[in-house]
C-alpha positions as CSV (number, residue, x, y, z in Angstrom):
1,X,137.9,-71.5,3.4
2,X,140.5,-74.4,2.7
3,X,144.2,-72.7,3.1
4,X,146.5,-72.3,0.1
5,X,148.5,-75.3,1.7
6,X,145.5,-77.5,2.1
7,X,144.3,-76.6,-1.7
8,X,147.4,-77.7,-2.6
9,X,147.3,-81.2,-0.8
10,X,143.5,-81.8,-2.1
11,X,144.9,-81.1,-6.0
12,X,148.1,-83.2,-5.5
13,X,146.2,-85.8,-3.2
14,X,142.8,-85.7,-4.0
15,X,141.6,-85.7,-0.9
16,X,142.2,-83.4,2.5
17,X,140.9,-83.4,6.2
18,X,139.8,-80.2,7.6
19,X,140.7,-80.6,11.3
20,X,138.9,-78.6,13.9
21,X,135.5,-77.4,11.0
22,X,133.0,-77.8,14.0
23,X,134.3,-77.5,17.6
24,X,133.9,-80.4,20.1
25,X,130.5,-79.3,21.9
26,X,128.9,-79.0,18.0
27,X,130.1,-82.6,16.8
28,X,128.7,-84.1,20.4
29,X,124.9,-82.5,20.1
30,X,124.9,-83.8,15.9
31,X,126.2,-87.1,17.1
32,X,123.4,-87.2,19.3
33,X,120.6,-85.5,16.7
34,X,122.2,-88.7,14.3
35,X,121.3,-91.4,16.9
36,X,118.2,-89.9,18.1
37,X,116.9,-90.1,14.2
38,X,118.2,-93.8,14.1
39,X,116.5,-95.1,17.2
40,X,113.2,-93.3,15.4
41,X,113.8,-95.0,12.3
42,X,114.5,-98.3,14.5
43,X,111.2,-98.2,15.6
44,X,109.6,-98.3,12.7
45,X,112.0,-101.5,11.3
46,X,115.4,-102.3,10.9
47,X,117.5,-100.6,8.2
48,X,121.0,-102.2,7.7
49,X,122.8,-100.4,5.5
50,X,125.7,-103.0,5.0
51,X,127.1,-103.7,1.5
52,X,127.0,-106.9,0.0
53,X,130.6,-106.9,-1.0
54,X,131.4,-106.3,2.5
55,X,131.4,-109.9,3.4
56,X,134.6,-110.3,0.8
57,X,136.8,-108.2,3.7
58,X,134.8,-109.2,6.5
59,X,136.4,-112.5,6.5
60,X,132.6,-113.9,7.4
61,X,132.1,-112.0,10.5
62,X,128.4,-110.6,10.4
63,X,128.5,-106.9,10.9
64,X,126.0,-103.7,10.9
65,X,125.5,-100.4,9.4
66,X,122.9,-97.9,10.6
67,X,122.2,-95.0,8.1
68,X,119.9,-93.2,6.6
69,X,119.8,-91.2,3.5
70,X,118.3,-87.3,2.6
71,X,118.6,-86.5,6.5
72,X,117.6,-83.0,5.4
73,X,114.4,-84.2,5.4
74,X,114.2,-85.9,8.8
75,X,115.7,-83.0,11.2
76,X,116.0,-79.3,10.8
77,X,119.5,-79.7,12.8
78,X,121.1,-81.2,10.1
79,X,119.8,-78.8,7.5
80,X,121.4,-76.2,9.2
81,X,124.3,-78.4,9.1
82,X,124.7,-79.0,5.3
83,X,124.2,-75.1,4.7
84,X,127.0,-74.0,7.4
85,X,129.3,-70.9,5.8
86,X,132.1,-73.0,7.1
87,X,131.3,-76.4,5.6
88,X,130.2,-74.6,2.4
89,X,133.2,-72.1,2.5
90,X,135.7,-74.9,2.1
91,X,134.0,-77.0,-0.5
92,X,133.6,-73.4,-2.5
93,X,137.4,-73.9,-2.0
94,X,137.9,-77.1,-4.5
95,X,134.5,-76.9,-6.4
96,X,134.2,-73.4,-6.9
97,X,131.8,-70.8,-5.7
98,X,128.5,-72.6,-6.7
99,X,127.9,-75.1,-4.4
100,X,124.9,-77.6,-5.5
101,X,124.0,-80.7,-3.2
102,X,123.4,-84.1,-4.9
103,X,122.2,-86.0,-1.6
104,X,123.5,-86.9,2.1
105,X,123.7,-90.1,3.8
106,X,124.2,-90.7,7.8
107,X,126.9,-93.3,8.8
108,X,126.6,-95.4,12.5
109,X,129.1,-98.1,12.7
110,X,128.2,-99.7,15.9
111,X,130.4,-100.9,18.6
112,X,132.8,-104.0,17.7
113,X,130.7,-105.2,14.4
114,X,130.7,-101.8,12.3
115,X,130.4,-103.0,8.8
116,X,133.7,-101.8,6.3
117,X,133.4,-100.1,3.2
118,X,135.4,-102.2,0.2
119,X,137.9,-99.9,-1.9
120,X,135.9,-98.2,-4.5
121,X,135.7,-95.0,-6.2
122,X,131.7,-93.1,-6.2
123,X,132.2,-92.2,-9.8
124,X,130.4,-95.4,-11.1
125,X,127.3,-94.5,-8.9
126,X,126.8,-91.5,-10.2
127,X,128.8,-89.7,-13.1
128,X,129.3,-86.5,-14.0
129,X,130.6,-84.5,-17.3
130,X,133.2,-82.8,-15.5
131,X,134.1,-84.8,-12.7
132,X,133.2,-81.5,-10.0
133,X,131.7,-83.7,-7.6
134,X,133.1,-84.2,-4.3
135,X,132.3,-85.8,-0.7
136,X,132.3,-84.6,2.7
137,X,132.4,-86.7,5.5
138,X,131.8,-85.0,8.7
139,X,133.2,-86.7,11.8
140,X,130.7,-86.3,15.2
141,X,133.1,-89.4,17.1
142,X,136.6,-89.6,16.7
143,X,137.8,-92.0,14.2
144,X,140.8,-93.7,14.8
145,X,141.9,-97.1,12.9
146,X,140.6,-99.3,15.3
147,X,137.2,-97.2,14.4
148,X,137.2,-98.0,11.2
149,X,138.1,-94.7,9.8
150,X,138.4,-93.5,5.7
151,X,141.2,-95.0,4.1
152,X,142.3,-93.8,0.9
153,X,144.5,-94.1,-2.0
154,X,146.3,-90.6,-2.3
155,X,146.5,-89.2,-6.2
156,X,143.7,-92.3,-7.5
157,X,141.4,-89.1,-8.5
158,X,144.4,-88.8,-11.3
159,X,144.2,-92.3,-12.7
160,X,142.0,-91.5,-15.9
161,X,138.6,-92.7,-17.1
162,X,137.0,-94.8,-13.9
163,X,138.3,-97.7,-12.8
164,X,136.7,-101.0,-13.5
165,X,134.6,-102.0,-10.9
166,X,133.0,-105.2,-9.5
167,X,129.3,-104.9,-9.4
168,X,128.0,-107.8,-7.1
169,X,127.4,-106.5,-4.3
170,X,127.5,-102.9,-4.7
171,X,130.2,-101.3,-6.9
172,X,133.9,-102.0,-5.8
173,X,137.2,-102.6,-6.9
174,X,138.9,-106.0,-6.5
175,X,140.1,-106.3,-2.7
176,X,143.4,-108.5,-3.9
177,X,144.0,-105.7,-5.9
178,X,143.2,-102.9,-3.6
179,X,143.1,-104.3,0.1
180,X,141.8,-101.7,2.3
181,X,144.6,-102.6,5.3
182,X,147.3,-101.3,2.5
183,X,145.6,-97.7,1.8
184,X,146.4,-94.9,3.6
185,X,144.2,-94.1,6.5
186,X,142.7,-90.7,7.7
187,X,142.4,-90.6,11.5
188,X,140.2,-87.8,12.3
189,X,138.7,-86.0,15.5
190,X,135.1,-85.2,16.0
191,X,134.6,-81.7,14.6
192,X,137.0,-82.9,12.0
193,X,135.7,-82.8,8.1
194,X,137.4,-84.9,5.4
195,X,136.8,-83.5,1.5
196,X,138.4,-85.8,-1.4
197,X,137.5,-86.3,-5.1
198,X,134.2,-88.9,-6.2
199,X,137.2,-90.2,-8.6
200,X,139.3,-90.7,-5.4
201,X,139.8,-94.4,-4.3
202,X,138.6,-95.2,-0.4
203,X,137.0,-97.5,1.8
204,X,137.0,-98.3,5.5
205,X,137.7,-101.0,7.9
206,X,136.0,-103.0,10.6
207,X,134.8,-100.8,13.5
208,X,136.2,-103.2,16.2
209,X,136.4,-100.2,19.1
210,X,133.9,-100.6,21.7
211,X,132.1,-96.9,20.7
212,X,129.9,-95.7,17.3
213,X,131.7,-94.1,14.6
214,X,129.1,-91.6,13.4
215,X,129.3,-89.9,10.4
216,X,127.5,-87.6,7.6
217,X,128.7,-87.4,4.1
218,X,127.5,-85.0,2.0
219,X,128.4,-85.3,-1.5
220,X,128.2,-82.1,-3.3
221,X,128.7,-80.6,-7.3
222,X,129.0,-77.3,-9.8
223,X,125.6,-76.8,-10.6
224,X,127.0,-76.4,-14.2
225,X,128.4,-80.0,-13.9
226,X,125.5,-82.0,-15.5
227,X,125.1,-85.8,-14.6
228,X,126.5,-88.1,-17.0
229,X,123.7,-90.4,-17.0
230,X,120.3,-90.2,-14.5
231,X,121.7,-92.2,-11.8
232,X,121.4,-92.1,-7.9
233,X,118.8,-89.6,-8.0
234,X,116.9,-88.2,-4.4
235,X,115.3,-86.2,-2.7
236,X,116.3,-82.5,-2.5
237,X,119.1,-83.0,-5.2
238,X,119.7,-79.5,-7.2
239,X,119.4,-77.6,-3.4
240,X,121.9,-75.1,-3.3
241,X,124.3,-74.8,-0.2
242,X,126.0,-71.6,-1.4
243,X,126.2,-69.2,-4.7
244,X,123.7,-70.1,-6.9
245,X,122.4,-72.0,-9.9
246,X,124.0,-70.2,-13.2
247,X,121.8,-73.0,-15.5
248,X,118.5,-72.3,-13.9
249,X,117.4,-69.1,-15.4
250,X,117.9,-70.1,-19.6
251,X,114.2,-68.9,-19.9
252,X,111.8,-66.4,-18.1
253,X,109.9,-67.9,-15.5
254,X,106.6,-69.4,-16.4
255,X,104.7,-66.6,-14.6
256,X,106.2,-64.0,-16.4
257,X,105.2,-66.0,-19.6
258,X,102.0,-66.4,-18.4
259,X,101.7,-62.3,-18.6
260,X,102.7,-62.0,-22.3
């Protein structure tokens, strides 16, 4: 679980890296299960994930962004991944002890064109009643600037009510307002796992290093959070990592039902 010191960073900060979650050797063979799953997607057509709004920090550079979304679904590796006592252990640590997925998405910024992220908070994508929902960004490369890593804006998730968002593109906040080169980055290792708040402000930069930056974020709820409105909705949402469900069992089960 996430240390009294690092509870008290995530609450003040609203976001906290975990160094060290996975060890080296574990972050090398999921960097490799990632790219083997996008070369297999590859060959079935090309799936750039680049936002529109990207081109607004981009300054008209063309850039790529290989991902996929509901990896659960495509390798058995990453399952195990998403349901690991340690990853699980410390989201317990800011959501609480029920730990409910809401979906996954794989991250490969290629070589000297990975695509940026513009400053933006998730909450517009997907809202939630009591705001429990949180991301995890698992690092299988190191990360450093140059890499493009997270950037964030420390203590955002206290602003209020969500921001205002642009919506061209895909939901961001104005880059003259929030440049991403003037938020505070988060270099991370591989092995290294950075939690913050969906109300948190981030983004990323350019990857102009000549490796990947490979990533999974997992965003994750209380299952006694309920969505706001039906938004962003996949496949295997509802899966609990850890605990369990508190809201499923309001009724018997139909079986028993079925009996009477």
């Amino acid at each position: 679980m996430l240390t009294e010191e690092q509870r008290s960073f995530y609450t003040q900060n609203g976001y906290v890296l975990a160094p060290g979650l996975l060890t080296p050797e574990e972050a090398a063979m999921y960097r490799d299960e990632c790219h083997a799953l996008a070369d297999r997607l590859s060959a079935i057509g090309t799936y750039d994930g680049t936002w529109g709004s990207a081109k607004d920090i981009s300054g008209g550079v063309a850039t790529q962004l290989r991902h996929c979304h509901d990896v659960q679904f495509y390798s058995a590796a990453l399952t195990q991944l998403i349901v690991d006592e340690r990853l699980t252990s410390a989201a317990a640590s800011i959501i609480g002890p029920n730990v409910q997925l809401h979906h996954t998405k794989m991250f490969i910024k290629p070589p000297e064109k990975g695509s940026p992220f513009p400053m933006h908070q998730d909450v517009p994508y997907f809202p939630h009643d009591n705001h429990s929902m949180i991301a995890a960004i698992i690092h299988f490369d190191d990360a450093p600037r140059e890499k493009g890593c997270v950037r964030v804006v420390p203590g955002s998730h206290k602003l209020g009510p969500p921001l205002e968002h642009i919506t061209e593109g895909s939901p961001h906040l104005d880059p003259k307002k929030y440049p991403i080169e003037e938020a505070t980055p988060v270099p991370a290792r591989a092995g290294d796992v950075l939690f913050f708040s969906y109300l948190t402000i981030h983004g990323s930069g350019i990857n102009v290093s000549d490796e990947a930056r490979t990533t999974l974020l997992v965003q994750m709820r209380d299952p006694e959070d309920p969505p706001t409105i039906r938004a962003h909705e996949s496949r295997g949402q509802g899966m609990m990592l850890r605990g369990i469900d508190p809201s499923c069992c309001t009724t018997k089960p139909s079986s028993e039902r079925q009996a009477q």
